[in-house]
N, C-alpha and C positions, 0 to 999 in steps of 0.2 A: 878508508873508502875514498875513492874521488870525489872532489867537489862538484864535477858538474853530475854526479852521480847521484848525492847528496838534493841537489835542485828538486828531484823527485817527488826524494822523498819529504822534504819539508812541502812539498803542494800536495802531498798524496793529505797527509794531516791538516793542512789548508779545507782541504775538499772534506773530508769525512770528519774531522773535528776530535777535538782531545776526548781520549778516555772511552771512543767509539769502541764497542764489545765485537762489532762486526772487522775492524780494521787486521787485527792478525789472522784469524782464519781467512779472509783474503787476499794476505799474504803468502798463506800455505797455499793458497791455492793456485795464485800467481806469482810464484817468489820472483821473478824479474822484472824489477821496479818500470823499468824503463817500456817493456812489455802490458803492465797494468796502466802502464799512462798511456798508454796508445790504446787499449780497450775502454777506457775510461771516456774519451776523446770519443767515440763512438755515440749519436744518436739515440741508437736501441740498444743500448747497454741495459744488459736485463739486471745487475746485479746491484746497480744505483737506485735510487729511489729517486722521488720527482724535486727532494729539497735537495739533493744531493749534485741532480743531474744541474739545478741552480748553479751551486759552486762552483763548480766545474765551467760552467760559460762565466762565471764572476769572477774570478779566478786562474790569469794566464798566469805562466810560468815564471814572466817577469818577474810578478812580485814576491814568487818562493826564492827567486834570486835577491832581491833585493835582500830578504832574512839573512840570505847567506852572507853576503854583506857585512853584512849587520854585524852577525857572529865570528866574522874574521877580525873585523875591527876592534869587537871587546873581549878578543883572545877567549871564544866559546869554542870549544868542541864538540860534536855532535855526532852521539854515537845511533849508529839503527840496532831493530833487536835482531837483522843479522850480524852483527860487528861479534866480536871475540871478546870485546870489553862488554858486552852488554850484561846484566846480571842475571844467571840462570834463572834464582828464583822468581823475578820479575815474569818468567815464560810463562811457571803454571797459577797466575790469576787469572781471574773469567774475561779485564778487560787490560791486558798491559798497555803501554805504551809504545807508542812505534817508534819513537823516537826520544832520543833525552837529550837535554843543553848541560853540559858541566864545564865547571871552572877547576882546575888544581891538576892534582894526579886520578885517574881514574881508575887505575889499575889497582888501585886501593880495596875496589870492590871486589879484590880474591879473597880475601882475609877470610881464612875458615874458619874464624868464630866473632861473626857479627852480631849484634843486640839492639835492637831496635830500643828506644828510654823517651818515654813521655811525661809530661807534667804540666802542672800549671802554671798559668803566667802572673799567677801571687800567690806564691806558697807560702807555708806557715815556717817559723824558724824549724821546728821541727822536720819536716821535708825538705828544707836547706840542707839541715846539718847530716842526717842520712843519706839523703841523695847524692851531696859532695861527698859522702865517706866512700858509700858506695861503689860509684861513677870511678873514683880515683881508684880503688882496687881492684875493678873489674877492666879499666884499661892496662895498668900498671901489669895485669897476668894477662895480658894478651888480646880480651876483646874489641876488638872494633867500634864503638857507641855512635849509634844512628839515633838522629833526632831532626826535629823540623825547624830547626833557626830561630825560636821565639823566644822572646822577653823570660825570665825563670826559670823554671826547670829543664827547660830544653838547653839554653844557653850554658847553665850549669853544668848540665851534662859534655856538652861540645870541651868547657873551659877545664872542665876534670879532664878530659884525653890529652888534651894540648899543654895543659903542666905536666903531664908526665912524658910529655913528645912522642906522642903517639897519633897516628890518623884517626879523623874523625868526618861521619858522612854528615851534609844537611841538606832536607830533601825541603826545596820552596816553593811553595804556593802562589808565584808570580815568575815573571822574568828574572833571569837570574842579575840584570840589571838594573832590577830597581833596589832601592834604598829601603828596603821593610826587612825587619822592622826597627825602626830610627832606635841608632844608636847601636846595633851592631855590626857595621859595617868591616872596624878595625879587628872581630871578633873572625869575623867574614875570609877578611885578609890573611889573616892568620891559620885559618882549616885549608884556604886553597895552598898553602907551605906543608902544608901535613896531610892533607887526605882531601877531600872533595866536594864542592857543591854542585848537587843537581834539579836539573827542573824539568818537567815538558813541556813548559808553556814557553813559548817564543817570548824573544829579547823585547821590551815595552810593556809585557800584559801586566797589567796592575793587580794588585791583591786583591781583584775580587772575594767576596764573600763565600761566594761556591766553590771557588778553587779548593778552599782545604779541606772541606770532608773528600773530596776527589783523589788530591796530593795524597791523602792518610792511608789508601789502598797501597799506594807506594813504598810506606814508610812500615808498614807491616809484611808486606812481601818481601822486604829486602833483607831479613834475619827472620831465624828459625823461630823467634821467643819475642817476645814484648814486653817489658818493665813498666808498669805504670808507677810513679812515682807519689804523686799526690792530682784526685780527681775526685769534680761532684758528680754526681748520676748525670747531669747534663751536659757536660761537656765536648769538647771536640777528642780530647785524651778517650770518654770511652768511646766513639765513634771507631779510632785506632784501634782500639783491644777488642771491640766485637769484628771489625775485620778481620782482626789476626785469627779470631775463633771461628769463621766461617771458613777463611784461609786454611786451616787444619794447625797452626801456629799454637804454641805456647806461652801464656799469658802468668807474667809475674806481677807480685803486688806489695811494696812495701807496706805493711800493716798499719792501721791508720792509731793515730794518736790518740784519738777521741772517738768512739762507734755513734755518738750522737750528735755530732758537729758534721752540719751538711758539706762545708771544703773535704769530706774524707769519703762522704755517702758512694761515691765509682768504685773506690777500694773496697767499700764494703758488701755492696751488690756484688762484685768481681768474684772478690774472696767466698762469697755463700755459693756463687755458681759455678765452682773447680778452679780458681786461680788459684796458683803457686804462693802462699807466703813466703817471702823474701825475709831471713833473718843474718843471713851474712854471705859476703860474696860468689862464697863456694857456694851455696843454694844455686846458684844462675851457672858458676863454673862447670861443677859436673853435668852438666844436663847439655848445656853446649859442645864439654869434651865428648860428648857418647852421640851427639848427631850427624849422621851421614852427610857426606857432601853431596852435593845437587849434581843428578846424573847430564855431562855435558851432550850428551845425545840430541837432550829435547832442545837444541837452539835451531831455531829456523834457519833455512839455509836452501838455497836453489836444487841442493846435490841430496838433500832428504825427501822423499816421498812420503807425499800428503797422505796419511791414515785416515779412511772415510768411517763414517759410523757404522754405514752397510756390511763393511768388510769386519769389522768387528762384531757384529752380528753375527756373521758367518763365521766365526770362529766359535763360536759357542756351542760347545759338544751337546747333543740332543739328549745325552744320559744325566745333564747337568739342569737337562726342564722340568718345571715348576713338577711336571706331573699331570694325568688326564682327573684335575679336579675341576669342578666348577668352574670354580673363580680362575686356574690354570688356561681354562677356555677361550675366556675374554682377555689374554692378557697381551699385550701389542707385545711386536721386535724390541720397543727401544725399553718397556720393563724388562722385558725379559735378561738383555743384555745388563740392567741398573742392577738387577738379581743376580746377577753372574758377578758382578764386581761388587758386590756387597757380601755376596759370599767368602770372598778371598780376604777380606779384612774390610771393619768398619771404616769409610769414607762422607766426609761431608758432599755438601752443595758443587762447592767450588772444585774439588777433587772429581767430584764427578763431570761436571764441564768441562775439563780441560782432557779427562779420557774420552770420551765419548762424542768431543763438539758440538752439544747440543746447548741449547741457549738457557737459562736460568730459568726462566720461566718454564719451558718446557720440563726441567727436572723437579723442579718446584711441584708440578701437578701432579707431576708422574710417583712422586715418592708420596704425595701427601694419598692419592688411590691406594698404592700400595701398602702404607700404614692401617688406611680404614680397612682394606680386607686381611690386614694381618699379615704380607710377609715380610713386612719388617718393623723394625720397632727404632726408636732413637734412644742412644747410649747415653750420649754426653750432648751439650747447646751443640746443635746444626750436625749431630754425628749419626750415621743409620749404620745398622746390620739388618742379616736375615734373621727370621723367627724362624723357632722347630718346627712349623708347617711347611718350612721350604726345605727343611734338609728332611726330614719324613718322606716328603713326595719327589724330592731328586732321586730319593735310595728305591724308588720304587718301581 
């Protein structure tokens, strides 16, 4: 993409801010950047809000230039999520990214069998010595190991790929400039030779504290599966593993050493509520070999048309409705549609957001209605189907 093209889009993120749930669908809506900054630029811009419309006059173009700057000087590239390189799976979360900074190869992020691997930043010798077994044979047959740059078992993981010269992703919680976290800088050096570091936050931002549950929607989006390695019930590792299970993601668990030693307590919550026991590397291998690849369709793109919710409504065959029951009575378009696509196979939260574009909240209400009158029930953590009340009264 051109750089004065680029200028854009680092102000469009400027103005609406990291991790905005609103910024891709007004993307789809306005795929020509250059197009939505000149609507933006507007007064009575109805699709801003009043802190946003702030931004916007706080906020010239200059100093999305000056970023670019920035990132020419410390050899950053910067992909948008229309670019070619950008990651499929990255499209179907509820808030992706509009933008990423990386350093290395980026083209790293084809590798059809990526894994997401978390852990903690003092693990026990025990989660050492498995996660280094692990890590080394799950790269050494071909996976990709995604982790978040930190001190332990992330690090671990990254330094399993890179002894066997393999690429390796790390997704940061700051600028890709900055020095966090001290001491792995040469570790750093070493992944941009072999595979990639990525970030959303502009070159300076410091590790704030918020940044990483934010960064952690990333870092489970970017592979099909999550490994958690070693984790207490509070930590930021399960923050990662419940994304990935909102995500629709598959969540692995090295089995904890001790069931009453709280450093194990994540694994062991994990494991009681449908995680995968990990007991050798093929556990994680075959499950990766048998996943589809992520259909290239869904990438934003000026030359796709935007799919409204309406339209999908209206696609919903009338011999497919609830039925003239009661409750079928009261039942708005956009259940009626969540019924439609629950019927065709169980879907979470976040699967349903990204079919239907409707905002979390709004599906959130709408399933939890649907629950209390019974037409659907939940399978698995954040998973819905229909109840036989719906297919009884569709056949009818």
């Amino acid at each position: 993409m051109q750089e004065d093209i680029l200028v854009y889009w680092l102000w469009l993120v400027m103005v609406m801010g990291f991790a905005n749930k609103q910024t891709v669908p007004l993307l789809r809506e306005h795929p020509d950047i250059i197009e939505l900054y000149s609507l933006m630029q507007q007064p009575d811009c109805t699709f801003l809000n009043e802190r946003q419309k702030k931004h916007v006059r706080q906020n010239p173009l200059s100093k999305a230039k000056d970023i670019l700057e920035l990132c020419r000087k410390k050899e950053m590239q910067i992909i948008t999520c229309q670019d070619a390189l950008y990651p499929e799976r990255l499209l179907q979360i509820y808030n992706p990214p509009a933008v990423l900074f990386c350093q290395g190869k980026p083209e790293v992020l084809r590798n059809p069998m990526p894994l997401t691997v978390v852990g903690t930043r003092h693990p026990s010798e025990y989660s050492i010595r498995t996660t280094k077994r692990l890590c080394s044979e799950l790269a050494e047959a071909g996976c990709m190991l995604i982790s978040g740059g930190a001190l332990g078992l992330d690090s671990l993981a990254h330094q399993a790929a890179l002894e066997q010269q393999k690429p390796t992703v790390s997704v940061m919680g700051c600028g890709l400039d900055c020095n966090y976290p001290k001491g792995t800088q040469a570790m750093k050096e070493e992944i941009k030779q072999n595979g990639v570091i990525l970030s959303e936050y502009f070159p300076g931002m410091p590790p704030y504290s918020n940044n990483f549950p934010v960064r952690n929607r990333i870092l489970s989006a970017l592979s099909p599966a999550v490994l958690v390695t070693e984790a207490n019930r509070g930590s930021g590792c399960m923050i990662t593993a419940n994304l990935a299970c909102e995500q629709g993601k598959t969540v692995f668990c090295i089995p904890p050493a001790d069931i009453y030693n709280k450093r194990y307590s994540g694994q062991a919550i994990l494991l009681r509520d449908g995680a995968f026991c990990v007991c050798s590397a093929e556990d994680i291998l075959q499950y990766l070999s048998n996943t589809e690849p992520v259909r290239q369709q869904e990438k934003i793109s000026p030359n796709l048309p935007e799919i409204k919710p309406e339209e999908l409504v209206a696609s919903v065959p009338e011999t497919d409705a609830p039925g003239q029951d009661a409750d079928a009575d009261t039942l708005s378009e956009e259940e009626e549609l969540l019924l439609r696509l629950l019927s065709e196979s169980e879907k979470n939260t976040n699967m349903l957001c990204c079919l239907t574009g409707f905002s979390l909240e709004l599906i959130s209400m709408h399933l939890f209605e649907l629950e209390e009158m019974g037409w659907i029930r939940s399978t698995r953590r954040d998973f819905y189907t229909v109840t036989d009340k719906y297919h009884k009264l569709s056949k009818a």
